[in-house]
N, CA, C and O atoms as a Tinker XYZ file with bonds, in Angstrom:
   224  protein
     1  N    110.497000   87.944000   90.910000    73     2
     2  CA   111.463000   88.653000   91.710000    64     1     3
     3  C    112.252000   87.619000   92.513000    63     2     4     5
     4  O    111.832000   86.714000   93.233000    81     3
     5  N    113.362000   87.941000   92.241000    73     3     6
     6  CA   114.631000   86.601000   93.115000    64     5     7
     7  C    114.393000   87.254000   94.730000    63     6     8     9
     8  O    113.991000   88.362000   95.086000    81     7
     9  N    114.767000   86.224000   95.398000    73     7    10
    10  CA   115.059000   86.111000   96.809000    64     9    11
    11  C    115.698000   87.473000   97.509000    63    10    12    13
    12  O    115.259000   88.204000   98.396000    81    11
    13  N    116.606000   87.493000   96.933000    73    11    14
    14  CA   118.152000   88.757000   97.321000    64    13    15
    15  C    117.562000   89.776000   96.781000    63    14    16    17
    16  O    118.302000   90.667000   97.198000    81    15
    17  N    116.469000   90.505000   95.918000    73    15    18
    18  CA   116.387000   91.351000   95.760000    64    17    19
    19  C    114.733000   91.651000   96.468000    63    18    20    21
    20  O    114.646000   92.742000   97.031000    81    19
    21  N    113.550000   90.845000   96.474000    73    19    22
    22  CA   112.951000   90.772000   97.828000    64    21    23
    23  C    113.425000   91.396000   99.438000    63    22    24    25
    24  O    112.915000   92.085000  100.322000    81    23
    25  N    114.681000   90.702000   99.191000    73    23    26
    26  CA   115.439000   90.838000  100.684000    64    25    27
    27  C    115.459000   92.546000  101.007000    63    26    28    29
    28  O    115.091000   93.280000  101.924000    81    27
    29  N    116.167000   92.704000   99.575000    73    27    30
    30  CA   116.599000   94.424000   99.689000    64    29    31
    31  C    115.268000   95.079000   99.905000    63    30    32    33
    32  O    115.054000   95.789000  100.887000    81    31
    33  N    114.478000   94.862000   99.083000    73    31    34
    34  CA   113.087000   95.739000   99.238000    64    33    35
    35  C    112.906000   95.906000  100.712000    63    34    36    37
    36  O    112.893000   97.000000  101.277000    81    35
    37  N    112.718000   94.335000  101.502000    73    35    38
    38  CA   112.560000   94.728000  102.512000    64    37    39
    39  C    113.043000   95.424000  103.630000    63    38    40    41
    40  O    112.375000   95.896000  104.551000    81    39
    41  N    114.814000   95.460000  103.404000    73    39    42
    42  CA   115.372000   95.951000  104.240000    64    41    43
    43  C    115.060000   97.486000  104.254000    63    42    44    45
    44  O    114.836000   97.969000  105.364000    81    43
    45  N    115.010000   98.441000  103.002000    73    43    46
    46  CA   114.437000   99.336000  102.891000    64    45    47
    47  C    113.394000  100.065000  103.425000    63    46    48    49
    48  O    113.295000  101.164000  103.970000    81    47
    49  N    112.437000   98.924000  103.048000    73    47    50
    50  CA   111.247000   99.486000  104.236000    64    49    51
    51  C    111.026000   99.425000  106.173000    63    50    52    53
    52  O    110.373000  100.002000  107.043000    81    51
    53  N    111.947000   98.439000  106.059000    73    51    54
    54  CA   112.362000   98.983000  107.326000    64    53    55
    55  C    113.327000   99.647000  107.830000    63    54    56    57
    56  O    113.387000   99.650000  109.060000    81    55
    57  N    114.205000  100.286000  107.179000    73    55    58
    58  CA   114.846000  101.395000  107.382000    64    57    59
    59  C    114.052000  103.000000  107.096000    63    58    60    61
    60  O    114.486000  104.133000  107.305000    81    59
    61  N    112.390000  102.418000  106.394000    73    59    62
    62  CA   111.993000  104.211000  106.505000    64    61    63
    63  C    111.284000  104.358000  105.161000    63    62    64    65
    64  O    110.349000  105.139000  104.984000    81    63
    65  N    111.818000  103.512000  104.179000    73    63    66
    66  CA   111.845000  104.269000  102.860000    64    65    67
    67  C    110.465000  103.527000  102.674000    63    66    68    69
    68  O    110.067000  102.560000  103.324000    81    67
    69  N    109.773000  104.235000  101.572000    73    67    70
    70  CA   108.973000  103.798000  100.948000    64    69    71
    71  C    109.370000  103.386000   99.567000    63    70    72    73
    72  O    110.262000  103.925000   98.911000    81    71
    73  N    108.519000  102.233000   99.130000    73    71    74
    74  CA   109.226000  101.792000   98.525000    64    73    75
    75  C    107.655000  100.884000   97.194000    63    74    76    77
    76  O    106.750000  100.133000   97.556000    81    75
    77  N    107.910000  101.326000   95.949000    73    75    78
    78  CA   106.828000  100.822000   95.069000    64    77    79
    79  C    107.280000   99.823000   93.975000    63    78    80    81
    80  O    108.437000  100.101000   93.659000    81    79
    81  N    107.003000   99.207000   93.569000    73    79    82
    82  CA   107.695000   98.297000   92.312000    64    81    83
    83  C    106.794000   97.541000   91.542000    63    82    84    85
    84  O    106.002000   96.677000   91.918000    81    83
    85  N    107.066000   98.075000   90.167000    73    83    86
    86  CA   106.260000   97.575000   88.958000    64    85    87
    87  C    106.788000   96.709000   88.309000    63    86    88    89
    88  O    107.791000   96.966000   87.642000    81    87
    89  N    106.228000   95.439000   88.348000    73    87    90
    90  CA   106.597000   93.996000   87.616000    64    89    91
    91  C    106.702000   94.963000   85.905000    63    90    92    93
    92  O    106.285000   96.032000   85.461000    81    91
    93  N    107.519000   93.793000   85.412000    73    91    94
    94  CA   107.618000   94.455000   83.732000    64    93    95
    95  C    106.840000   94.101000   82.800000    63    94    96    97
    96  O    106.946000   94.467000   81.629000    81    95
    97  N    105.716000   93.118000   83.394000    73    95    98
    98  CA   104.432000   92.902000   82.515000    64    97    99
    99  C    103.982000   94.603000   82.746000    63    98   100   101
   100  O    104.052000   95.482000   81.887000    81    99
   101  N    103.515000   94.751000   84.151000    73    99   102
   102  CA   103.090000   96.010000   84.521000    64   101   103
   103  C    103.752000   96.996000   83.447000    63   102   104   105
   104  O    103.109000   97.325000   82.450000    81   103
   105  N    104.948000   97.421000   83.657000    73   103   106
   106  CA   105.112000   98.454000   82.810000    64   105   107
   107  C    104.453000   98.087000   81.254000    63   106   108   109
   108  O    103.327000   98.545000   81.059000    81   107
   109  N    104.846000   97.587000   80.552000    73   107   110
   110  CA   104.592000   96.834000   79.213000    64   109   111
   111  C    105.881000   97.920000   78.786000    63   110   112   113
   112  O    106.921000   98.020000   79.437000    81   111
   113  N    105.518000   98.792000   77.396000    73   111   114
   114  CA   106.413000   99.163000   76.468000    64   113   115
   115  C    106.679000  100.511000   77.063000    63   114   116   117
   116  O    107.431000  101.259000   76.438000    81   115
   117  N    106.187000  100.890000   78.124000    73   115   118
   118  CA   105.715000  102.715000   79.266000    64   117   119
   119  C    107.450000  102.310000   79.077000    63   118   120   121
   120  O    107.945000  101.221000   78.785000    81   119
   121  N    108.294000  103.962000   79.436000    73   119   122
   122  CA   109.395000  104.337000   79.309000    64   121   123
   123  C    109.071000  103.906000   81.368000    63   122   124   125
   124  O    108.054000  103.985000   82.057000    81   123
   125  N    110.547000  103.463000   81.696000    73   123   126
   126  CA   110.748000  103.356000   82.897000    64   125   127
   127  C    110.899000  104.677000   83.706000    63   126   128   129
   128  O    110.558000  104.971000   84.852000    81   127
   129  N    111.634000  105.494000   82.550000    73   127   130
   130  CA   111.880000  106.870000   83.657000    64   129   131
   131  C    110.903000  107.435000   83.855000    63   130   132   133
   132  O    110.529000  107.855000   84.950000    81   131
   133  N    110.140000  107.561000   82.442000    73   131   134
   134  CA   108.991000  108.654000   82.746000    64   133   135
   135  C    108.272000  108.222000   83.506000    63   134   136   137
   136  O    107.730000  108.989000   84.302000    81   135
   137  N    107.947000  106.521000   83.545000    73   135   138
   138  CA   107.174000  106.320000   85.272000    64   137   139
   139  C    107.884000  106.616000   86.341000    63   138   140   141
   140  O    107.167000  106.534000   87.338000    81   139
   141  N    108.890000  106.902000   86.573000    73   139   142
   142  CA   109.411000  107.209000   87.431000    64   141   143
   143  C    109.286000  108.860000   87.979000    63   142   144   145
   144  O    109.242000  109.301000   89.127000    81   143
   145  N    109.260000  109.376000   86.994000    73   143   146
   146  CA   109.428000  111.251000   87.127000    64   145   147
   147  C    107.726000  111.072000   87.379000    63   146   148   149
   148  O    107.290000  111.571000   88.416000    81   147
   149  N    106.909000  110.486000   86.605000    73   147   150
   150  CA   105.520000  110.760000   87.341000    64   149   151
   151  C    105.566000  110.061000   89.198000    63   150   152   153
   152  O    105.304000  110.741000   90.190000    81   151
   153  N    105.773000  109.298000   89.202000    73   151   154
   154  CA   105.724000  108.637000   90.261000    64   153   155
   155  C    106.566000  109.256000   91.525000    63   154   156   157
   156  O    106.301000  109.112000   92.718000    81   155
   157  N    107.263000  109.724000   91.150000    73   155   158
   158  CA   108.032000  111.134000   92.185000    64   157   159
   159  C    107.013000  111.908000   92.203000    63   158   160   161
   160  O    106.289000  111.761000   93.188000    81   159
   161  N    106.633000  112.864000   91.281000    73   159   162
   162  CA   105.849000  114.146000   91.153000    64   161   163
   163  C    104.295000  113.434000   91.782000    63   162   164   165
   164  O    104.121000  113.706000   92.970000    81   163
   165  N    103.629000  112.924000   91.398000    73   163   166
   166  CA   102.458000  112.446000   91.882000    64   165   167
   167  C    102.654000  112.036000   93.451000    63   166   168   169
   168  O    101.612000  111.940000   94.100000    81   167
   169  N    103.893000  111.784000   94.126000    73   167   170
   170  CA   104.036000  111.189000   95.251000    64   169   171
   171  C    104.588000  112.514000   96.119000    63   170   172   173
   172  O    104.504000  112.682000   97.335000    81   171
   173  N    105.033000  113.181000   95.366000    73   171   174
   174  CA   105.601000  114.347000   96.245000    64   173   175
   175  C    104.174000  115.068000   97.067000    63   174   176   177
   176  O    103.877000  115.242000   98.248000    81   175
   177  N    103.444000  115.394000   95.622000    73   175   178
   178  CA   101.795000  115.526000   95.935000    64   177   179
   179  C    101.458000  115.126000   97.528000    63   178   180   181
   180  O    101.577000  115.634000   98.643000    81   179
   181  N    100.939000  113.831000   96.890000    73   179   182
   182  CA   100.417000  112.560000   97.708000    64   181   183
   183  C    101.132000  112.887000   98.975000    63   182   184   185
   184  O    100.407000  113.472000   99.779000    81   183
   185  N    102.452000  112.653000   99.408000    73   183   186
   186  CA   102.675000  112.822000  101.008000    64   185   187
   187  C    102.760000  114.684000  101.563000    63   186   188   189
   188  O    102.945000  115.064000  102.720000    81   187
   189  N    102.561000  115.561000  100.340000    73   187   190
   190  CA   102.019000  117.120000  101.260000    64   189   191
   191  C    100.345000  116.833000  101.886000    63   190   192   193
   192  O     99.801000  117.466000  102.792000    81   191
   193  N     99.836000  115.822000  101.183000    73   191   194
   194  CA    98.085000  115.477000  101.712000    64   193   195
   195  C     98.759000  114.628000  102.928000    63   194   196   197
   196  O     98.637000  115.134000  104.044000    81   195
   197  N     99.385000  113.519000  102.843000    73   195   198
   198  CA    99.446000  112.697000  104.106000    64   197   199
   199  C    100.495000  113.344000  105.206000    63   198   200   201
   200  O    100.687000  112.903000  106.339000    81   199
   201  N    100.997000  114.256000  104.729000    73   199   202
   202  CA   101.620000  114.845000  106.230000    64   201   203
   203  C    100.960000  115.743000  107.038000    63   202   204   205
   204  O    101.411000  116.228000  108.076000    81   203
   205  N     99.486000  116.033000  106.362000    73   203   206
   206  CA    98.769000  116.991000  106.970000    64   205   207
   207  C     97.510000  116.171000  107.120000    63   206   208   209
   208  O     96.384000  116.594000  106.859000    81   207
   209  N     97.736000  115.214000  107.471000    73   207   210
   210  CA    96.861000  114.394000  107.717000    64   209   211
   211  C     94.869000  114.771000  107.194000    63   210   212   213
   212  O     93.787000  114.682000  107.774000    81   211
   213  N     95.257000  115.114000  106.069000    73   211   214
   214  CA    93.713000  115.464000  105.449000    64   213   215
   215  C     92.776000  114.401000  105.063000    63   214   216   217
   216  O     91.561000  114.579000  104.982000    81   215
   217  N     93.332000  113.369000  104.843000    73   215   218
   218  CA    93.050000  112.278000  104.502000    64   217   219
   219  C     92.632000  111.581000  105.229000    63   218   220   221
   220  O     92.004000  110.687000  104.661000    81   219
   221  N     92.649000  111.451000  106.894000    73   219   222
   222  CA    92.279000  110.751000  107.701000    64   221   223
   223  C     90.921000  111.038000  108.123000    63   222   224
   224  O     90.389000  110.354000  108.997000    81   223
């Protein structure tokens, strides 16, 4: 990952966002979107548990 795009990640997260990123070894031949549409849907999940703090 270059410098300038590091940079962005970070600015992101400190503006709020959350923010995940899969090196492209990580993915291997996986379709990018469909990790993506899981990774929404599984996360939409994931923060109705962490806004109700069940988890803690």
């Amino acid at each position: 990952m270059k410098a300038h795009q590091k940079a962005v990640i970070d600015e992101l997260r400190k503006e709020g966002y959350a923010v995940a990123i899969f090196y492209p070894f990580e993915v291997g031949n996986a379709s990018t979107r469909d990790l993506e549409d899981v990774l929404v849907r599984e996360g939409n999940e994931a923060l109705e548990i962490l806004k109700t703090g069940e988890l803690s």
